[in-house]
Backbone as a chain_set.jsonl record, in Angstrom:
{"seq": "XXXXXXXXXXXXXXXXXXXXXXXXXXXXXXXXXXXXXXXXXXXXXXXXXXXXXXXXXXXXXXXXXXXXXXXXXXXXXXXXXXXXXXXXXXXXXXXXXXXXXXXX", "coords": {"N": [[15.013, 3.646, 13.882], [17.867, 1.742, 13.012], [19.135, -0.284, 10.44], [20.654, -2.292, 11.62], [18.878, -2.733, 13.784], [16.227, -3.498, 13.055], [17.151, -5.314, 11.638], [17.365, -7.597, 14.036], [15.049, -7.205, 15.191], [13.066, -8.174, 13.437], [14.233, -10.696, 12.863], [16.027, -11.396, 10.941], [18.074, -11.982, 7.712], [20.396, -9.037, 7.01], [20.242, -8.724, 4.377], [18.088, -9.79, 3.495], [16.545, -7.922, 4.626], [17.365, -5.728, 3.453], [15.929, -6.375, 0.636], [13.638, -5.966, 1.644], [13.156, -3.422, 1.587], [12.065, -0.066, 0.654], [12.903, 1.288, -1.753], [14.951, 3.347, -4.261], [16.206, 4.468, -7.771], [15.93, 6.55, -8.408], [14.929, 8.301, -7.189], [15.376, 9.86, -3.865], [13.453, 9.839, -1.799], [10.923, 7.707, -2.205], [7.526, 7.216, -2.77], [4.974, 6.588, -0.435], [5.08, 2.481, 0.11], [2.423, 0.093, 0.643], [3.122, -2.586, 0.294], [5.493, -2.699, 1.11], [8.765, -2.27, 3.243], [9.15, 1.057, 4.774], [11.582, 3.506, 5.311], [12.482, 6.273, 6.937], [12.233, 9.992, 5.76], [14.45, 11.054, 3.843], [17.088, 13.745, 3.833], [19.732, 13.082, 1.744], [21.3, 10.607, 0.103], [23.422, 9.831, 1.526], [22.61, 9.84, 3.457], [21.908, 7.276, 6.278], [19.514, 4.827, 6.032], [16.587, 5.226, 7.973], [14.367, 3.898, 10.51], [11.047, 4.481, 11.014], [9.586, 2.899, 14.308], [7.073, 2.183, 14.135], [6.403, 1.996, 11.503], [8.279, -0.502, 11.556], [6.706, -2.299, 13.122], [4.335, -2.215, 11.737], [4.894, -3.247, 8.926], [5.868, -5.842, 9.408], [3.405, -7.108, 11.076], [1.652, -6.821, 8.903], [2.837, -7.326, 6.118], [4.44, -9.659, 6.907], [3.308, -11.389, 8.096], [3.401, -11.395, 11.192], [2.628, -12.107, 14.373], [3.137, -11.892, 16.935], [5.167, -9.293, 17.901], [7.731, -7.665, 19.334], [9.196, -4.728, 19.917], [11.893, -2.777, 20.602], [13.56, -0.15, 21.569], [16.851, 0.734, 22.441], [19.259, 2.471, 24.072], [22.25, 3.956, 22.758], [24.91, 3.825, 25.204], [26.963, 6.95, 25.627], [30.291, 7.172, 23.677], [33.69, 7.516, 24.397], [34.738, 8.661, 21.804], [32.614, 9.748, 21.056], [32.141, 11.872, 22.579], [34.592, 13.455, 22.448], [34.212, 14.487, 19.802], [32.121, 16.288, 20.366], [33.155, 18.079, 22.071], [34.975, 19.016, 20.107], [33.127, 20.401, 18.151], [32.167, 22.063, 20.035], [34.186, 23.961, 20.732], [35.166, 25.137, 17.877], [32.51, 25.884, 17.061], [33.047, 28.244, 19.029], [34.882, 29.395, 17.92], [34.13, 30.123, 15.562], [31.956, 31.899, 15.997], [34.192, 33.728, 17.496], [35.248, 34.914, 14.661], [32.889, 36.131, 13.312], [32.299, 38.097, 14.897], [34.814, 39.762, 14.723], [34.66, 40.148, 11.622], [33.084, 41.64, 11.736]], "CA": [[15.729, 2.403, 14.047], [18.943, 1.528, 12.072], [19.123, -1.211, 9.664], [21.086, -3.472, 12.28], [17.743, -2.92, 14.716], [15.584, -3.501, 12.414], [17.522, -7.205, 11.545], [16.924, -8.006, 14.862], [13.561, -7.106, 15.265], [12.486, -9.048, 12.443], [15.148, -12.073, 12.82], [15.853, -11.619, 9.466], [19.332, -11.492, 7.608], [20.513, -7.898, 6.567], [20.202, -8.91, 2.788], [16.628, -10.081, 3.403], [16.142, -6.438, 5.366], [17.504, -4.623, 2.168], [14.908, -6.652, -0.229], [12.024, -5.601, 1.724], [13.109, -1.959, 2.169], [11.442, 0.542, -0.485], [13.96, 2.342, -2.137], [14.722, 3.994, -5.464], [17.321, 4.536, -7.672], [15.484, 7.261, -9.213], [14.704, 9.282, -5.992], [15.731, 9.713, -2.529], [12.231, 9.196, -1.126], [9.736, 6.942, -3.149], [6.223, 7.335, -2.111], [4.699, 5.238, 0.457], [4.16, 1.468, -1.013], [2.369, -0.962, 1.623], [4.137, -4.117, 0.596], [7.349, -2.746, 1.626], [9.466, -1.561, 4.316], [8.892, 2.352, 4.078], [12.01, 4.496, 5.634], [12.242, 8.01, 7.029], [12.639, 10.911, 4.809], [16.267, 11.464, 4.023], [17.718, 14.968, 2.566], [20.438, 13.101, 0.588], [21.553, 9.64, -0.394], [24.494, 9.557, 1.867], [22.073, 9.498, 4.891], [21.79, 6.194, 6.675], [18.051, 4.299, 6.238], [16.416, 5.057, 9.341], [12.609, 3.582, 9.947], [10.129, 4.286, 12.513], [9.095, 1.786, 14.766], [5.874, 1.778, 14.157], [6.462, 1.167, 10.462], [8.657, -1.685, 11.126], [5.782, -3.417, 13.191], [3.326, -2.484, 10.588], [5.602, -4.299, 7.993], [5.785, -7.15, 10.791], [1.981, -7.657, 11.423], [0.496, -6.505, 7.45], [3.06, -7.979, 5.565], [5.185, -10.768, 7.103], [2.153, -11.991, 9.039], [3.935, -11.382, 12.087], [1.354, -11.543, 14.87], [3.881, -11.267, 18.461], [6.25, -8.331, 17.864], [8.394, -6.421, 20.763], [10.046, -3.502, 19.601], [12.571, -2.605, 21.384], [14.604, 0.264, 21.17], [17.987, 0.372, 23.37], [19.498, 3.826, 24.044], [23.616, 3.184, 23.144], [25.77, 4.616, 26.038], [28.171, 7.571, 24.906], [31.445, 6.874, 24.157], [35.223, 8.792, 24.197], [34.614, 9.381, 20.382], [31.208, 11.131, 20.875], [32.637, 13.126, 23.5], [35.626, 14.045, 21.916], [33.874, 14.925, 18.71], [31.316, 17.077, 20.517], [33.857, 18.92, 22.396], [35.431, 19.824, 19.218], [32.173, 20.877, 17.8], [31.991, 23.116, 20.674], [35.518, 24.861, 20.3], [34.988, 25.224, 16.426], [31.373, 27.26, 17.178], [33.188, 29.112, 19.683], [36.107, 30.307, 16.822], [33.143, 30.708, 14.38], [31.507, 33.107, 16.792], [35.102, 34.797, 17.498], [35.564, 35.208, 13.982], [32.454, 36.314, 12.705], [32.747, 39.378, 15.611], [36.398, 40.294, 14.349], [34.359, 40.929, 10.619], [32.136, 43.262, 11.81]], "C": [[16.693, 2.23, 12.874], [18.628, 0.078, 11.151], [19.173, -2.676, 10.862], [20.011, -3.695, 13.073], [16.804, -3.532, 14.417], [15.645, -5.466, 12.503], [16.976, -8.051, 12.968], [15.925, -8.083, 15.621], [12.563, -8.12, 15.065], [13.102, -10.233, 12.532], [15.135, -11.903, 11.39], [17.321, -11.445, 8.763], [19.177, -9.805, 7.073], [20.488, -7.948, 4.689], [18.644, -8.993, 2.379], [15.767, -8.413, 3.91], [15.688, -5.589, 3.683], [16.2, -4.981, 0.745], [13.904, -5.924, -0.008], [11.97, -3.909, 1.717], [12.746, -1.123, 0.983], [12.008, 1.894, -0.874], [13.749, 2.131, -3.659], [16.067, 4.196, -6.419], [17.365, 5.907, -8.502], [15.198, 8.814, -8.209], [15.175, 8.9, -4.809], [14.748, 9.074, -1.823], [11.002, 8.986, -2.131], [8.834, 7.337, -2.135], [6.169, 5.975, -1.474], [3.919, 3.425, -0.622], [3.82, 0.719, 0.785], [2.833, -2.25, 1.743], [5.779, -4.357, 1.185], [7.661, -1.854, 2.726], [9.953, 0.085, 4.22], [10.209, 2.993, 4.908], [11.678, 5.905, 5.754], [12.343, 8.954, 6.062], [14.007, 11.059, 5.05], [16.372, 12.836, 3.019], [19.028, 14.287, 1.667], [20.946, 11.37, 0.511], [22.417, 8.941, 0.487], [24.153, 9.406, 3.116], [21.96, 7.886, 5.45], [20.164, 5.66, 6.519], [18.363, 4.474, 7.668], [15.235, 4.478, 9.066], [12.245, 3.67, 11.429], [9.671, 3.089, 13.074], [7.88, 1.066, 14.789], [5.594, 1.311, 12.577], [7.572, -0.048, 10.399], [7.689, -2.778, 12.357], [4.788, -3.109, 12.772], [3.986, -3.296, 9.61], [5.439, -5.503, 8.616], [4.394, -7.655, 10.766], [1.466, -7.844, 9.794], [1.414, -7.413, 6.197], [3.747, -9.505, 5.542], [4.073, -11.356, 7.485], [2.242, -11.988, 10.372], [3.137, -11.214, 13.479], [2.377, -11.513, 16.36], [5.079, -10.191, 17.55], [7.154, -7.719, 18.727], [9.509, -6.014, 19.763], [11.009, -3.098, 20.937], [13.804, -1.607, 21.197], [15.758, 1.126, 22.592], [18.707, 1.835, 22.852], [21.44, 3.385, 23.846], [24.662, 4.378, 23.991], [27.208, 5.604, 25.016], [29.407, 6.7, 25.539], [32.547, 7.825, 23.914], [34.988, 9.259, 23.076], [33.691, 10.526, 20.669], [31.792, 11.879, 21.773], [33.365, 13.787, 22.809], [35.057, 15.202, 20.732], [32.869, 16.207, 19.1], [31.659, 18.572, 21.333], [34.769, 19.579, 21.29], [34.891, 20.292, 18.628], [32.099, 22.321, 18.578], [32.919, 24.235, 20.39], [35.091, 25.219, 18.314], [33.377, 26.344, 16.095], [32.067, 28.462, 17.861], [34.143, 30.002, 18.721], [35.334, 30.449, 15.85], [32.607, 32.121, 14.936], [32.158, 34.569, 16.782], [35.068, 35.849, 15.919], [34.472, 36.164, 13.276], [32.217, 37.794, 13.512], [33.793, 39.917, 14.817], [35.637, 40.895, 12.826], [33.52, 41.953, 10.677], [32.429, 44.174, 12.457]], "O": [[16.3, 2.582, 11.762], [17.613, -0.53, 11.491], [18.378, -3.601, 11.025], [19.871, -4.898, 13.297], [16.285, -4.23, 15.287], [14.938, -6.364, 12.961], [16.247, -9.039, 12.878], [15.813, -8.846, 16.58], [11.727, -8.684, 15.77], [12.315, -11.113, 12.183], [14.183, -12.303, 10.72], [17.931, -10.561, 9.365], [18.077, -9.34, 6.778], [20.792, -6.977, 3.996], [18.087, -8.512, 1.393], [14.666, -7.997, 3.55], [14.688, -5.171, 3.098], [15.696, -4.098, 0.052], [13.259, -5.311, -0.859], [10.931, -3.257, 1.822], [13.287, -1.631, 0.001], [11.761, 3.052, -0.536], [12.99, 1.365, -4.254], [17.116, 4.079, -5.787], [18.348, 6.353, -9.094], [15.274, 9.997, -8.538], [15.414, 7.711, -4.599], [14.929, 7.987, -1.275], [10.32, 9.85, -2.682], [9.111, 7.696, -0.991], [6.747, 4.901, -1.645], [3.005, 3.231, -1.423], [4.563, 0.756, 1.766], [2.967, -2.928, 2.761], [6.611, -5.218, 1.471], [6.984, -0.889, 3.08], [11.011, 0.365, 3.657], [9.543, 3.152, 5.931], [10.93, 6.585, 5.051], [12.748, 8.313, 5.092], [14.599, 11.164, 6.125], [15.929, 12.977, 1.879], [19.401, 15.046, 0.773], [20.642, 11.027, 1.654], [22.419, 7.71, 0.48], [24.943, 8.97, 3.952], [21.932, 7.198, 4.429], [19.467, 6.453, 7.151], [19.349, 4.236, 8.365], [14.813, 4.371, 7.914], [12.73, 3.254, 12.481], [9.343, 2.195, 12.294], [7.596, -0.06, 15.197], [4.759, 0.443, 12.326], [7.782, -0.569, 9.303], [8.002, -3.966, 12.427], [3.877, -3.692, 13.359], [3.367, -4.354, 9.497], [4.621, -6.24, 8.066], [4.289, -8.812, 10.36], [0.936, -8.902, 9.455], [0.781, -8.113, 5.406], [3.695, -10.316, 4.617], [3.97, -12.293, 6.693], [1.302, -12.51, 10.972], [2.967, -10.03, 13.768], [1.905, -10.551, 16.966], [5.703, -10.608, 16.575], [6.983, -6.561, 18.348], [10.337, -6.643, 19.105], [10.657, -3.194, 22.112], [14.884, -2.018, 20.772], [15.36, 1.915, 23.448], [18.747, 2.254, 21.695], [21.945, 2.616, 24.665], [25.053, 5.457, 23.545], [28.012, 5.209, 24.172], [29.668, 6.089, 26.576], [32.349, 8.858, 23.275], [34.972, 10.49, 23.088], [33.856, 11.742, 20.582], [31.87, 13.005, 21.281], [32.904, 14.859, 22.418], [35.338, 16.401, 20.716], [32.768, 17.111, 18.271], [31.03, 19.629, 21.365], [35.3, 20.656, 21.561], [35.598, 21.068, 17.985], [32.004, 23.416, 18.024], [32.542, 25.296, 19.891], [34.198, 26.063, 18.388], [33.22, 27.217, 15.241], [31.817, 29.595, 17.448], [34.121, 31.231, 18.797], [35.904, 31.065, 14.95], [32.808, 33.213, 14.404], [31.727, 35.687, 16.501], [34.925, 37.072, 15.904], [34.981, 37.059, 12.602], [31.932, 38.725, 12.758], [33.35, 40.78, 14.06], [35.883, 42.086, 12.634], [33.292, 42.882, 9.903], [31.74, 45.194, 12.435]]}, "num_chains": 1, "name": "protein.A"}
């Protein structure tokens, strides 16, 4: 779940999100704390917080007190970008491919 999912999960502003979320400024991934909102593992800094759903209604029930929850996660329809971008992904393997034939 993204940050913005998350806000709306919880009804909570995105400032109030970022308080509870258990970050570092020392590491990428802090160890698990239970008072806080734990994210996925990230390989680098520049990744987006993601969080499982099941740790943002454990945060919900253990620490907010939150006793109704619905999770809800909403699939978002492709659009022209993602296409575009994935068709140029494709062409760009296919001239990696060419090329890496032509050196051998």
């Amino acid at each position: 779940m993204t940050i913005e999912q998350v806000q709306q999960t919880l009804r909570r502003s995105r400032a109030s999100i970022y308080r509870y979320v258990n970050t570092s400024h020392e590491t990428i991934n802090p160890p698990f704390d239970p008072q806080r909102l734990n994210p996925e593992h990230r390989q680098s800094r520049r990744q987006p917080l993601l969080f499982h759903p099941n740790e943002v209604a454990r945060f919900a029930r253990d620490v907010m007190g939150m006793t109704t929850l619905q999770v809800e996660l909403k699939t978002i329809p492709p659009n022209p970008t993602d296409d575009l971008l994935q068709e140029i992904l494709g062409e760009l393997k296919h001239i990696r491919e060419i090329l890496e034939r032509l050196e051998k």
